[in-house]
Steps between C-alpha positions, in 0.01 A plus 500: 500500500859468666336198729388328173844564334668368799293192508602433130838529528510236827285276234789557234777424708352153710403382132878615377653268863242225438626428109857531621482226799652164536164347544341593165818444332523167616107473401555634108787204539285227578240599258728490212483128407792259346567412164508129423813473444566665849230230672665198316820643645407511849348198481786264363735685770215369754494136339874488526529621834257237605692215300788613729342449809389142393849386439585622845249345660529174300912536609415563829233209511835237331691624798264419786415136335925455488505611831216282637613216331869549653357544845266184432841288389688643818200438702520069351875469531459643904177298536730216372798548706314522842275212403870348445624594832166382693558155354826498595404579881243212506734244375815638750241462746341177471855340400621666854159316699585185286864506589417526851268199507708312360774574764251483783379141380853341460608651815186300675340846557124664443451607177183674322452260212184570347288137337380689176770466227707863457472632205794734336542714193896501409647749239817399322753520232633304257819288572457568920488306834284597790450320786199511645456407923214248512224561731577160675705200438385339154605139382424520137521777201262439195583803230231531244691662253795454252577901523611437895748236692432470877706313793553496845760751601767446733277480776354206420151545497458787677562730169403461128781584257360629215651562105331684233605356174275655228238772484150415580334362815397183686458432860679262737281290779700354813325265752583319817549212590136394550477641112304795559577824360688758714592782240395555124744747358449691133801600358520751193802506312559850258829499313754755686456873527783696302727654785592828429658563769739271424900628616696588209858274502804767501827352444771521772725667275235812443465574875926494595634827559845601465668633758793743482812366668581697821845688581523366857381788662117388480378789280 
């Protein structure tokens, strides 16, 4: 009889522990269900929170594109400038190999002087005079093109002086004297760059400085 009553009263009490946990707490919570008005509540908070993230990502997707597009511009304007610089190097170095024919053949030395026509790609301004060392004595200039004037330079024949009156292009032709071509040169003429870097004029009166007499004793 006391075993039975014993075995009751452990029933009693897990039941009493079991109704007072967490777990089944938590359980009576889950299994009470929401309103509407609680469901269409959770749900607009949801829908807004996900409206959020799309303007982030559609900010964050503006800001790569600017960036991109900034590194592709840097990218043209250095692509530009070396292509710029390369050019350069070509024509410094051909006009050096011309110059020295030139020299070599008036001095009655060996020269290389190569029987197909050269053929040069000038860059210029506006309103400027190059000259330009021919690769070997020329006796006549034939410019094909009212944008350019051409003449011998003060070398004689051994260099082309070249002026670049208007923007455009056109191409000068010099031959020998058995009237075959020695040099075809293309000339482009863009109006002049804005210098920036131009030095600001400061008048002399701006940068005098007065100086305080001296008492004679160099202090």
């Amino acid at each position: 009889m006391k075993a039975m009553l014993l075995t009751k009263t452990m029933l009693l009490t897990s039941a009493a522990l079991l109704l007072t946990s967490p777990a089944l707490a938590a359980d009576k919570m889950v299994s009470n269900p929401l309103t509407p008005s609680e469901y269409q509540a959770r749900v607009q908070t949801l829908d807004e929170k996900y409206a959020q993230k799309e303007k982030e990502l559609a900010a964050l997707e503006s800001e790569y594109q600017q960036r991109v597009l900034t590194l592709n511009e840097k990218y043209a304007a250095l692509e530009a400038a070396l292509e710029s610089r390369i050019t350069r190097a070509r024509e410094e170095l051909t006009e050096t190999l011309n110059k020295n024919n030139s020299r070599n053949i008036q001095a009655g030395l060996p020269a290389e002087i190569d029987s197909a026509p050269q053929k040069v790609l000038l860059q210029m301004e506006r309103g400027t005079v190059r000259v330009w060392p021919a690769p070997r004595p020329f006796s006549s200039v034939i410019v094909g093109s009212n944008v350019l004037d051409a003449k011998p330079g003060r070398f004689g024949n051994a260099d082309l002086e070249i002026s670049a009156q208007e923007e455009g292009s056109g191409n000068i032709i010099l031959t020998d004297q058995q009237g075959k071509v020695i040099a075809d040169i293309q000339v482009r003429v863009r109006d002049p760059m804005p210098r920036k870097d131009k030095m600001k004029r400061v008048p002399l009166q701006d940068l005098m400085v007065e100086v305080p007499p001296s008492n004679g004793d160099g202090k």
